[in-house]
C-alpha positions in Angstrom: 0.0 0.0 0.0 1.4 3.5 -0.4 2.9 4.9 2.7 0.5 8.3 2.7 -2.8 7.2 2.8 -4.2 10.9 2.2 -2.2 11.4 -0.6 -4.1 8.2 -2.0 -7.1 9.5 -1.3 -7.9 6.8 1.2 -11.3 5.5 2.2 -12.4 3.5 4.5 -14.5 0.0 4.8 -17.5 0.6 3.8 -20.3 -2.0 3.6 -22.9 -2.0 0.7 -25.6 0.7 0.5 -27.4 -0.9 -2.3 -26.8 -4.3 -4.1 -24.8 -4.3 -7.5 -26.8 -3.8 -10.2 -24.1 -3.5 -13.4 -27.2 -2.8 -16.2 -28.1 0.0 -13.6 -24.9 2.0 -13.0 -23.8 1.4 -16.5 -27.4 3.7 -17.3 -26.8 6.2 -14.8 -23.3 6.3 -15.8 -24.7 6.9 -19.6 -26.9 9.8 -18.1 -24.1 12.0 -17.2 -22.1 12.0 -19.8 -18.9 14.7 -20.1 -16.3 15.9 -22.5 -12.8 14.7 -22.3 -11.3 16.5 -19.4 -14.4 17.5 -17.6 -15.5 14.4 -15.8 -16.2 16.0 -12.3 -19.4 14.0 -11.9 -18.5 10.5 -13.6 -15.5 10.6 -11.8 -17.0 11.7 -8.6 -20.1 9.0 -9.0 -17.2 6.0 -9.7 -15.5 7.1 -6.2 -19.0 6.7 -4.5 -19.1 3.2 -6.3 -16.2 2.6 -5.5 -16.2 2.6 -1.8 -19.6 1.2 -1.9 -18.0 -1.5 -3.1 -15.7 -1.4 -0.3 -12.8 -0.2 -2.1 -10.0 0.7 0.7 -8.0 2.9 -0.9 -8.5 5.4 -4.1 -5.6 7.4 -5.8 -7.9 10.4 -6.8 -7.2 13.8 -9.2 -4.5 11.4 -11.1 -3.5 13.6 -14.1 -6.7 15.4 -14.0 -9.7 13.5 -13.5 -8.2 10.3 -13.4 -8.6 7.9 -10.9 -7.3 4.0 -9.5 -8.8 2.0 -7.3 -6.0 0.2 -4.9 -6.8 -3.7 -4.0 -3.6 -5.1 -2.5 -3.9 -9.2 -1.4 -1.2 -8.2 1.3 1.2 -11.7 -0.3 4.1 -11.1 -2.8 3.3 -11.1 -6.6 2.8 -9.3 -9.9 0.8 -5.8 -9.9 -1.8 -5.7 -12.9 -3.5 -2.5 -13.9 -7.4 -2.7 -15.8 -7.8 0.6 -17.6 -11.5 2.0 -18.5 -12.3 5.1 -19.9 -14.2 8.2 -18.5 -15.2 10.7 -21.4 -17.8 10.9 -23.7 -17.8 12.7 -27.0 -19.9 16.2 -28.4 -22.4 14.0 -29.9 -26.1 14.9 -29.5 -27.7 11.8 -28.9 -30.3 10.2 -30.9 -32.3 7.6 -29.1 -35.6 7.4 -27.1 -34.9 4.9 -23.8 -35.9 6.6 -20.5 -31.8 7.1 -19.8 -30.8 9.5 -23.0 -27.6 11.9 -21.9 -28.5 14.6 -19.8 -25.9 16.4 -21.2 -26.9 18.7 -24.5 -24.8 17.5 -27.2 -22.4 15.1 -25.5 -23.0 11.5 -25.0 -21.4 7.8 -24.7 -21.0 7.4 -28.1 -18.2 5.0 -27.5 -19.1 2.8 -24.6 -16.8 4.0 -22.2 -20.4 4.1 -19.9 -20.1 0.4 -20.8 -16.4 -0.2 -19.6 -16.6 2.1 -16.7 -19.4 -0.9 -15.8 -16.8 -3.4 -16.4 -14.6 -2.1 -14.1 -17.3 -1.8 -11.4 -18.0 -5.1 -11.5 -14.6 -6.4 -11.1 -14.6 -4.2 -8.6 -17.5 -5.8 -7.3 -15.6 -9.4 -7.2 -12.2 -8.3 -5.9 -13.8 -7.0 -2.9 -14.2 -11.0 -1.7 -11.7 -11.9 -3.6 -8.6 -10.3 -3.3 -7.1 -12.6 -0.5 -7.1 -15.5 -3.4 -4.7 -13.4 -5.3 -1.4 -13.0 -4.8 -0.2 -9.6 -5.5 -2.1 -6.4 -6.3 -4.8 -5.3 -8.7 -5.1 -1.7 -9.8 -8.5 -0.3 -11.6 -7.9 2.6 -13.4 -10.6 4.9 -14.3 -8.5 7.2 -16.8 -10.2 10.4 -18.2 -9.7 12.4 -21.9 -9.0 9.5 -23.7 -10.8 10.8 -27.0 -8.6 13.3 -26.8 -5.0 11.6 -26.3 -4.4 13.8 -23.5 -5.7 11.3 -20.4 -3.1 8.7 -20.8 -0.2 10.7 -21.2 -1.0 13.2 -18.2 -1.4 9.5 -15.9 1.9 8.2 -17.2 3.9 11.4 -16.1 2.1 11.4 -12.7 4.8 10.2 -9.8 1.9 8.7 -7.8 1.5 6.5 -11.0 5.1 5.5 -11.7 5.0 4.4 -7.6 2.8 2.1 -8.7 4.9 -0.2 -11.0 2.5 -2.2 -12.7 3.9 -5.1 -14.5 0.9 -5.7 -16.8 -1.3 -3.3 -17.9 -4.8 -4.7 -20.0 -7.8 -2.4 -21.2 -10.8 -3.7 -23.7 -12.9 -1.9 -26.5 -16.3 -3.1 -27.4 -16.4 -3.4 -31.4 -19.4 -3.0 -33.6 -19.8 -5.1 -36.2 -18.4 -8.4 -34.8 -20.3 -11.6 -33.0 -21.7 -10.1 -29.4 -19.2 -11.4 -26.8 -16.6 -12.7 -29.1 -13.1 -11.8 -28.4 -11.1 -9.5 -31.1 -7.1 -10.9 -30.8 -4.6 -9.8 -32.0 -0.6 -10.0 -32.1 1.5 -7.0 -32.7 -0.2 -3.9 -34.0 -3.9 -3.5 -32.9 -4.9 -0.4 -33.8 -3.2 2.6 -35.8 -1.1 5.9 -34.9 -2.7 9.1 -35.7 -2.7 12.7 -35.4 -5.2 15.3 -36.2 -3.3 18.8 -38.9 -4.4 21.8 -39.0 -3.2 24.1 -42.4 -4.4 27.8 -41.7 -3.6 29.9 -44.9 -3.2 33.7 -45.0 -3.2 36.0 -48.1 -5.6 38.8 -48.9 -9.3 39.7 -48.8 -10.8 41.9 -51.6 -13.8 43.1 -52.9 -16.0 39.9 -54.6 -16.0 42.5 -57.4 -12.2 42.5 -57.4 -10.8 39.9 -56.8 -7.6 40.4 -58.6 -6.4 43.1 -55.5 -6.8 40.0 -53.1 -5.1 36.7 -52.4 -7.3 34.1 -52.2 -6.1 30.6 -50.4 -9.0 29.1 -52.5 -6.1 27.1 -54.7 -3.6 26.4 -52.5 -6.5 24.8 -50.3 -7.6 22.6 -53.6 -3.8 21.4 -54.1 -3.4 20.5 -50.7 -6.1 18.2 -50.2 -5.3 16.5 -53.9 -1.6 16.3 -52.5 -2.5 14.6 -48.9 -4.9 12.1 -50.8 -1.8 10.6 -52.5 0.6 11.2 -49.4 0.7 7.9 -48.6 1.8 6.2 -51.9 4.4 9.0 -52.1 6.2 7.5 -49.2 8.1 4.4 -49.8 9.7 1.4 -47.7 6.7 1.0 -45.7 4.1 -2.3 -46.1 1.3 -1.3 -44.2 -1.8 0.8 -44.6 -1.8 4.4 -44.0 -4.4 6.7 -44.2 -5.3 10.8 -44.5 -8.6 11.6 -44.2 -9.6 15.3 -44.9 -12.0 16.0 -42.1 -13.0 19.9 -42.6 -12.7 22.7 -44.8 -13.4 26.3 -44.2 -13.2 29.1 -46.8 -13.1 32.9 -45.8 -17.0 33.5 -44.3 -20.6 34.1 -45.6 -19.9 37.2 -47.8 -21.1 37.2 -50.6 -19.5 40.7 -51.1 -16.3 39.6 -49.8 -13.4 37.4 -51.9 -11.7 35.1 -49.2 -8.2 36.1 -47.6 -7.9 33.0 -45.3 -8.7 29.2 -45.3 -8.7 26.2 -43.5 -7.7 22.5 -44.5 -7.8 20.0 -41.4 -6.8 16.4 -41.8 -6.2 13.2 -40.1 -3.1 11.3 -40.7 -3.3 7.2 -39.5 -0.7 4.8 -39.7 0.1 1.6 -38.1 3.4 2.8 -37.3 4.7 5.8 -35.3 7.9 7.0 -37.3 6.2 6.6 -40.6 3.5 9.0 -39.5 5.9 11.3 -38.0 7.0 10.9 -41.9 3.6 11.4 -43.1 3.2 15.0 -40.9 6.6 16.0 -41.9 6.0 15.5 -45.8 2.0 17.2 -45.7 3.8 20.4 -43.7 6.2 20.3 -47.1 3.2 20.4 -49.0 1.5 23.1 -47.1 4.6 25.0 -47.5 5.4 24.6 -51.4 1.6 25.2 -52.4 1.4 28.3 -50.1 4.9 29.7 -51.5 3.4 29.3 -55.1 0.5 31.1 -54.1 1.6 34.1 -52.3 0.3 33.1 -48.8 1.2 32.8 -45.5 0.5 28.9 -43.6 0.7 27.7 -40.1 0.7 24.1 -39.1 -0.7 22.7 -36.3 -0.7 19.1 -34.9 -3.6 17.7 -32.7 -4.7 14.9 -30.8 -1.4 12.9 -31.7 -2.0 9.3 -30.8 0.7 6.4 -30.9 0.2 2.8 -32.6 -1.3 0.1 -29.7 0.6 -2.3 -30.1 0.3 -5.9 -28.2 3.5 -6.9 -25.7 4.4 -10.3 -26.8 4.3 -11.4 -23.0 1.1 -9.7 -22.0 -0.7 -10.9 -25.5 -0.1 -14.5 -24.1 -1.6 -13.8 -20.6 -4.8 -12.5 -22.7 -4.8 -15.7 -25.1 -4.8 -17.9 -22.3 -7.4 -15.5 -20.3 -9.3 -15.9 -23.7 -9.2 -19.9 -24.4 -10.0 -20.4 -20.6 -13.6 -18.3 -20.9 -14.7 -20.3 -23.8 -16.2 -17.6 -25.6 -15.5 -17.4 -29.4 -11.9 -16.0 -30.6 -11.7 -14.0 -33.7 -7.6 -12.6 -34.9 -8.5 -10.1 -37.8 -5.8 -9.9 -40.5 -5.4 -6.7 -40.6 -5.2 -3.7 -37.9 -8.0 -1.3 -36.9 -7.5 2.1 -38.6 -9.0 3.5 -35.5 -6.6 5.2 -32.4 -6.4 4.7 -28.7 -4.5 6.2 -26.0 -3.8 3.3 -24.6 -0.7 3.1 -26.6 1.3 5.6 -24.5 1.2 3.0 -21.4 2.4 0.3 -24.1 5.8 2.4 -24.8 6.7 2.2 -21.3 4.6 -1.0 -19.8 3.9 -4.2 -20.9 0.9 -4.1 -22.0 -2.3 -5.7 -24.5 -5.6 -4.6 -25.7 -8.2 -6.2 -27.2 -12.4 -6.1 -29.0 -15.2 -7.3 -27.3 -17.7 -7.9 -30.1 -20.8 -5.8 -29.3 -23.0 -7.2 -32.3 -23.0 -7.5 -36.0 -26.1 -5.2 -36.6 -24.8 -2.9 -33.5 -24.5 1.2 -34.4 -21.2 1.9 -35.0 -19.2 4.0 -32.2 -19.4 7.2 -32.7 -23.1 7.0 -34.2 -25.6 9.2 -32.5 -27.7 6.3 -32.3 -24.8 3.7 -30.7 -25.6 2.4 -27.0 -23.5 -0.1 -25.5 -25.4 -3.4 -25.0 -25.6 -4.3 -21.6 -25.1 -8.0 -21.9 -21.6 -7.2 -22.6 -20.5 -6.3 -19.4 -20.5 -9.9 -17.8 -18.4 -10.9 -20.4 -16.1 -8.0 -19.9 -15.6 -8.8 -16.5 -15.4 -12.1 -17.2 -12.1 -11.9 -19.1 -10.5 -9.4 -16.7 -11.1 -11.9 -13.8 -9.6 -14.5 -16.0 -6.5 -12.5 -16.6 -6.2 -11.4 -12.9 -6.2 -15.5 -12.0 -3.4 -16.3 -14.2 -1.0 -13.5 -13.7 -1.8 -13.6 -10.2 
């Protein structure tokens, strides 16, 4: 245990006020919904679960809003860490149940009100179980992970790096596949990516003259032909990479005005993190050659940078066995998901694996304003965590 027990946020014993109901606090948890870096009352309900649960010991405020729930077994042996995520995304929500987001425009579009339940519910076990382990279990509740900011504020906390965990394991429930089957795979789950930003400068004018302006109208055309061929343009590399133009903005609503600034944003993806660095470095070129031939001014910025996930070798064969030993149905996709997660900043310093949980062929897809994670998913959730934590531990 750590030797201040106020600077853990320390709770005491506390028996049950209400019996577990997972379907419940995953709904409530779905109800209050908040933006990457604002999770005052999800994080603040999970502590009140938490010690409800009888939860002895909570490191609170972790890099923000983060949060991990301490369960030491008090015998020698490996420390695991179960990651789950707090935020939910500006996405007004399109469904009718009685438990819509009372938040305007931000909801769970992603089912982190579905892995937060996970958590709870391993909570839920390890409170009579911990003394059959042997070592300690860490649940962290990590906030802004849509934003690849929560991960890396967590890592560069001391009161994390005290911790030591030798594994770290975190889940993503995945449209599209079998409900409750288990997404594997070695090496590279899911790709890097970074969000760019091209802000050009020349001239307004008169839309009756435009020949005494500068517009950025063609040097905004040329850079988004350019990135959509960026890829191919960069050799010596064998797997996918992607750039996605994700918003354009052209001077404003005018119609007496020619346009003096403009706006291309992207987002690069790779399944590598020096080849996207590459990617960034070579679109900035661009940026830079079309403006110079057009007479304008650019400034590049770079967003919401998130590394590849990629599977430890050691900690992938943890999860396998964890896998085979729940009998549900395995599935190891060819090819990596072209969607990011933060959880690949704990991977460059931890060993650590991720994996799907299949949430149902006809399911939304995440980010959908009509997605809601399936409650039925949560036991199986839980049900592979517990597996890990009996054979590491």
């Amino acid at each position: 245990m750590l030797d201040d027990d106020r600077s853990a946020g320390f709770c005491p014993v506390m028996e049950n006020k209400r019996k577990f109901d997972a379907r419940t606090i995953r709904r409530e948890l779905h109800e209050l919904a908040e933006l990457s870096g604002k999770e005052t009352k999800t994080t603040s309900y999970i502590q009140e679960r938490l010690i409800e649960l009888g939860c002895r010991e909570i490191i609170s405020d972790l890099g923000g809003k983060s949060l991990i729930a301490v369960y030491d077994s008090g015998k020698a042996g490996s420390n695991v860490m179960l990651r789950a995520e707090l935020d939910a995304l500006p996405i007004q929500e399109e469904n009718e149940f009685s438990y819509i987001s009372k938040t305007p425009e931000v909801s769970h579009k992603c089912g982190h009100d579905g892995h937060m339940a996970i958590l709870l519910a391993v909570a839920d076990w390890l409170n009579a179980n911990i003394s059959k382990l042997q070592g300690r279990v860490y649940l962290l509740f990590q906030a802004a992970e849509e934003t690849a900011e929560g991960a890396r504020a967590v890592i560069q906390e001391k009161r994390f790096q005290e911790l030591k965990p030798d594994y770290i394991f975190a889940l993503h429930n995945l449209p599209g596949f079998a409900r409750h089957s288990l997404i594997l795979r070695k090496g590279v789950f899911a790709a890097a990516s970074m969000g760019m930003k091209f802000r050009f400068t020349g001239r307004t004018s008169h839309a009756g003259h435009p020949e005494n302006g500068i517009s950025p109208l063609d040097a905004m055309q040329s850079l988004v032909t350019g990135l959509g061929t960026l890829s191919q343009r960069i050799s010596g590399f064998d797997e996918p990479s992607l750039v996605t133009i994700i918003h354009l903005k052209l001077g404003e609503e005018a119609f007496g005005t020619s346009p003096g600034k403009g706006v291309v944003m992207a987002t690069l993806r790779s399944a590598d993190d020096e080849h996207l660095q590459l990617m960034a470095r070579s679109a900035e070129e661009l940026a830079e050659g079309f403006a110079e031939i057009y007479g304008l001014k650019i400034a590049v910025e770079r967003v919401e940078e998130f590394a590849a996930t990629v599977n430890n070798a050691e900690a992938y064969d943890h999860l396998e066995r964890a896998a085979l030993k729940s009998g549900l149905e395995m599935i190891m996709p060819e090819k990596l998901f072209s969607w990011s997660e933060d959880f690949s900043y704990y991977g460059r310093e931890y060993k650590t694996a991720f994996w799907g949980l299949g949430s149902g062929k006809a399911q939304p897809q995440l980010h959908n304003p009509d997605y809601d994670f399936p409650d039925e998913l949560i036991e199986s959730g839980k049900e592979i965590f517990i597996r890990l934590l009996e054979e590491i531990l």
